[in-house]
N, C-alpha and C positions, 0 to 999 in steps of 0.2 A: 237482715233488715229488708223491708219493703219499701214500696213506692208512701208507707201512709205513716213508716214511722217518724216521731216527730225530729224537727229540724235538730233541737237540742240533744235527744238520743243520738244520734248521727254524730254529730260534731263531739260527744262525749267518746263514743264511740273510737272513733278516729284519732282522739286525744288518745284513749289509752292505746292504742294499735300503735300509733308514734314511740312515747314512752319505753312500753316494753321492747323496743327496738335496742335503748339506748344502754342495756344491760344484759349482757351474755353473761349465763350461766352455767354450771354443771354441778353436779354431787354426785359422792361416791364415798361408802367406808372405808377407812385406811385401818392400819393396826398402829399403834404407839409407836413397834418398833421400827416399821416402814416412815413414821414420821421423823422419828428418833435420826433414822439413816439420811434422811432429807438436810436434815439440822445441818448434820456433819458433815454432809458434804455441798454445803453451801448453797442448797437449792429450796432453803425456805427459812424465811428472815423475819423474827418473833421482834425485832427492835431493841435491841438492849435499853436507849433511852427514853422507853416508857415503860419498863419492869420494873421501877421504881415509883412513877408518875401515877400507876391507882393504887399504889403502896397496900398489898395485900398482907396481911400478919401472917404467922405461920400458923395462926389457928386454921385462919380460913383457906391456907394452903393443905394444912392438913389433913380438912374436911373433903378437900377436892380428893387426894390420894384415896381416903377411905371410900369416898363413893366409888373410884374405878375399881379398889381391891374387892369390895362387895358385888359389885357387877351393877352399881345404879347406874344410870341415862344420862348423859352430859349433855347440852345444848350442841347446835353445831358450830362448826369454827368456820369460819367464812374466810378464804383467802384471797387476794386480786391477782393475776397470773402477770409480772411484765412483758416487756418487749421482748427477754431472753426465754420467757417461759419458766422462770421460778418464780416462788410465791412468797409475799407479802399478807404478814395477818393483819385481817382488818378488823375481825373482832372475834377475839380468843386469847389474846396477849397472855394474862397472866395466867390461862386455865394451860398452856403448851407450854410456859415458863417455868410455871409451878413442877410441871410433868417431867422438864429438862433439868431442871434443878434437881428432884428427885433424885434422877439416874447420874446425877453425877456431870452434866453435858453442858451445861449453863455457864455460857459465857458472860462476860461485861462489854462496854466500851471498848474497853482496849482489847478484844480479846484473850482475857486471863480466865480460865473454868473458875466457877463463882464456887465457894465452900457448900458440898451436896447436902440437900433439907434433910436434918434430922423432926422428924411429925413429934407432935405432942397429944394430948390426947382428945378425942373427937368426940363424935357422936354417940357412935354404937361403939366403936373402939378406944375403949379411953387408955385403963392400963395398959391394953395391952400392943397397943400401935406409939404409947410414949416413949421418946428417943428412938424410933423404928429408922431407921436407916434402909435405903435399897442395895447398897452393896456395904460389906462388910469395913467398917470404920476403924477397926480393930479393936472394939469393944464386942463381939458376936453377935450383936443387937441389930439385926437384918433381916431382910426377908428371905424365907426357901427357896432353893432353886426352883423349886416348882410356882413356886407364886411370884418370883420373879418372873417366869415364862408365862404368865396367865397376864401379868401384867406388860408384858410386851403387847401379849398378842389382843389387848381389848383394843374393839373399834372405836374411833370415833366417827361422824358422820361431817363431813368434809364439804360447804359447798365454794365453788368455785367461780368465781368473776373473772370470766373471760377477756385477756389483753383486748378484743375489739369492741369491750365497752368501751363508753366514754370515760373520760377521766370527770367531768360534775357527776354524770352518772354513779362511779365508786365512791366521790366526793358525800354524794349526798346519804349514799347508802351505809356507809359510815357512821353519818352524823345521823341517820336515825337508830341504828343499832343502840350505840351507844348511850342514846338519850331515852332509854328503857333504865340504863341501868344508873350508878352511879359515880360518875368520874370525879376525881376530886374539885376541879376548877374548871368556868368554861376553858381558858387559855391550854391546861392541858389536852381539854378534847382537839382545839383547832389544831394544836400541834399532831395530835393524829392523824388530824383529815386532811393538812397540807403534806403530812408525810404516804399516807395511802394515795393522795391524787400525784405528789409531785415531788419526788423526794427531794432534787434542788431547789423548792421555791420552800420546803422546810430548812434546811440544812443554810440558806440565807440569812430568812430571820433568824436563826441561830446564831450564826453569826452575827449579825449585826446587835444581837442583845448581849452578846458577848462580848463587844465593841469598849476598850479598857474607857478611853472620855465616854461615851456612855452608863458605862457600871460605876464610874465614878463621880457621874453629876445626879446620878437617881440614886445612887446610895441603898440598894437594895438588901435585905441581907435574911437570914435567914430563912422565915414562912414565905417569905415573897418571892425569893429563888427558888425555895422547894415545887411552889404551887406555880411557877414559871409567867409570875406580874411582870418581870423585865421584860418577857418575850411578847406578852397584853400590850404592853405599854410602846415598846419597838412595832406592833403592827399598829396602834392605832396613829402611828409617825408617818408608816407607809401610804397609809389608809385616807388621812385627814391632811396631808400635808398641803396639797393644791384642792384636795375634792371642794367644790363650790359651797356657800354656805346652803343654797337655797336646797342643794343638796339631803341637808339634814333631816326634812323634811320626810324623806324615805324610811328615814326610822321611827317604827313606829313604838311599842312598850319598853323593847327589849334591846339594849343597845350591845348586848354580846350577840346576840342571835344576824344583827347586820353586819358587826364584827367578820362571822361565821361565814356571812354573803360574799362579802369582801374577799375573805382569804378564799373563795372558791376563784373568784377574780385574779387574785394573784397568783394562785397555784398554773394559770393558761398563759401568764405574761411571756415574753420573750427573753434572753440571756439580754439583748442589750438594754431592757427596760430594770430590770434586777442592776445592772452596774451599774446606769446612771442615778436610781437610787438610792444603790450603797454609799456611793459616792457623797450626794448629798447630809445621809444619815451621818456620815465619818466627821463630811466639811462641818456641819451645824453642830453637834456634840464636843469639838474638836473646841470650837471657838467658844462654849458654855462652858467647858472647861477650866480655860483659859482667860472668861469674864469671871467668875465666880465659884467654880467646883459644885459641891451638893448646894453649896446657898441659892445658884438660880433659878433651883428648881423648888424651891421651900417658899412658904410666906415673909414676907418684907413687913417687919414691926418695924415704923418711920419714929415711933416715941422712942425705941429702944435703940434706933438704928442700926438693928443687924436682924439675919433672917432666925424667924422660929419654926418648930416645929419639924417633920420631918417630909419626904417628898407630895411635892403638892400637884394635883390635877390642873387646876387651874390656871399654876404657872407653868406648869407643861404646856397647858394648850395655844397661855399668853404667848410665853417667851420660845418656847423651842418650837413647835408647830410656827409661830409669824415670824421668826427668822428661817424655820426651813422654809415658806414661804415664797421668801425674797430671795434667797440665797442665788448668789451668779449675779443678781441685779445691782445690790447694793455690797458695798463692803462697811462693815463696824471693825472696829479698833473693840478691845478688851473691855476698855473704860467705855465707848461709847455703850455695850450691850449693858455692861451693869446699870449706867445712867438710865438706860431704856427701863431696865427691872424696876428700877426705885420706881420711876417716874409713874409706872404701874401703880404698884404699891400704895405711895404717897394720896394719889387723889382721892377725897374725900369719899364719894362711890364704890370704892374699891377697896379700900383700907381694912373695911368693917364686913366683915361677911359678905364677901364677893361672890354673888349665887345661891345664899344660903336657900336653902329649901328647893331649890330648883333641881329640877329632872339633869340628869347628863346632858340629852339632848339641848335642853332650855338652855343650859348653860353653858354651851358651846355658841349656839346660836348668837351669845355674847360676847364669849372669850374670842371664838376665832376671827371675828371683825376686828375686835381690838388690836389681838397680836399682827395682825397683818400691815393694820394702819401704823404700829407702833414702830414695825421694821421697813416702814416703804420710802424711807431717804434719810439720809445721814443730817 
């Protein structure tokens, strides 16, 4: 640049020179079975709990096999390096899954080898990769030794995120990988992108949506645990529980994408700000409980007098956001919290379509006033 380029080139400039600072790179091809050997010996970590979270079929695990046995071009895998120097996939999960599973090396949670992918039939390979197995199953339905060796030794193209990037840096790189393709729910992506930036500030919310008075005042239960709403629903606890309302304001269309902001927020918190809000999450759940179970988080029919329907947003935001709220300040008795929930319910304004039509946003902008006023003295 010279003395006459304009102010804005400069500062644009500058901006990007900043930036590209904030993300160390590298790349280099690996072979399958150099990766293969990483698996095993514990120096590269695919996540067991999100090998189910983009729920691939076996068609399209299939498909993955046939393109390496053919010799097609696989995107790259992008890993984050830690503090010890092994690597974290940050986008590649099921394509190294799919590969590990294959050969037989695919672990679970607990560490148990997951039963090796028998392929069905593909693209170009239909009959003849159907029930194809990589090592013999004891049906003889397997690959050659020779084409097992070809399939060790394909490359893949490897880039690598250097431990002295930032952590929003991998954070965001992440979140935009990923938002190319297609993850089942936002909640499963954040749970990515808190586990790429921060494996304990993932492994919390985990915990805490795991939390037994919590799974049993939201009552979550199949699609909603699969597609991981408990753990949506436990950050927006984190998230919204003091934030100001004036706050809200910051969000703008999309109320997962601030979600998203947020948990980049929490994945930098410190270990004593994680316990004092565990803490909280435990105390407030603990005592919904013990007001009402799944009812006080449901809608309050006052003609029917009992709650309908199933887990509700809005009394989420009323009841459990404005007693976490207060919590430490005031103390409620069991009775007194349900009192609170009717008293909700009951009034004329609220009874009948609490929000209806309103944005998330719009209708927090409501609720959270309420529930705060509802829980600020006994």
């Amino acid at each position: 640049m010279t003395s006459d380029t304009p102010e804005r080139i400069k500062l644009l400039a500058s901006k990007i020179d900043e930036l590209r600072m904030t993300i160390a790179t590298d790349a280099f091809p690996m072979s399958i079975g150099e990766l293969s050997n990483l698996y095993r010996d514990g120096e590269l970590n695919v996540h067991p709990e999100f090998q189910r979270a983009f729920r691939w079929s076996v068609s399209q695990k299939s498909r993955l096999i046939e393109s390496i046995l053919l010799g097609i071009p696989l995107p790259s895998i992008f890993v984050a390096q830690d503090e010890d120097g092994k690597w974290d996939v940050v986008d590649g999960v099921q394509r190294l899954s799919t590969i590990l599973q294959f050969m037989g090396l695919l672990t679970d949670e607990d560490g148990e080898i997951l039963e090796p992918l028998r392929c069905t039939p593909a693209t170009y390979l239909r009959e003849e990769l159907d029930g194809v197995t990589f090592d013999d199953q004891g049906d003889g339905h397997c690959l050659t030794t020779a084409h097992k060796l070809d399939f060790k030794r394909s490359r893949l193209d490897i880039q690598i995120i250097k431990r002295q990037s930032s952590p929003r840096g991998k954070f965001d790189l992440f979140q935009r990988l990923n938002s190319y393709g297609s993850p089942a729910t936002a909640q499963e992506l954040r749970n990515a992108l808190l586990l790429a930036a921060n494996r304990d500030a993932y492994k919390w919310l985990e915990d805490l949506a795991n939390f037994p008075a919590f799974r049993s005042v939201t009552d979550f239960s199949g699609k909603n645990l699969e597609e991981k709403y408990h753990m949506d629903v436990a950050l927006r606890f984190a998230v919204f529980r003091i934030m100001p309302v004036e706050g809200l304001s910051e969000i703008k269309d999309n109320i997962h994408e601030f979600l998203s902001e947020r948990a980049v927020e929490i994945a930098e918190r410190d270990s004593a700000w994680f316990e004092a809000e565990a803490q909280v999450f435990r105390d407030t759940f603990t005592a919904l409980e013990a007001a009402g179970g799944p009812d006080i988080l449901r809608r309050y029919n006052s003609a029917r007098g009992r709650s309908d329907g199933g887990f509700s947003l809005t009394a989420f935001e009323v009841v459990a956001l404005g007693l976490g709220y207060n919590w430490g300040r005031v103390t409620f008795t069991p009775e007194q919290i349900w009192q609170r929930f009717i008293e909700f319910w009951s009034k004329p304004e609220y009874s009948k379509g609490f929000a209806t039509g309103l944005s998330a946003v719009n209708r927090m902008k409501r609720s959270l006033p309420i529930g705060r006023s509802l829980f600020e003295g006994e």
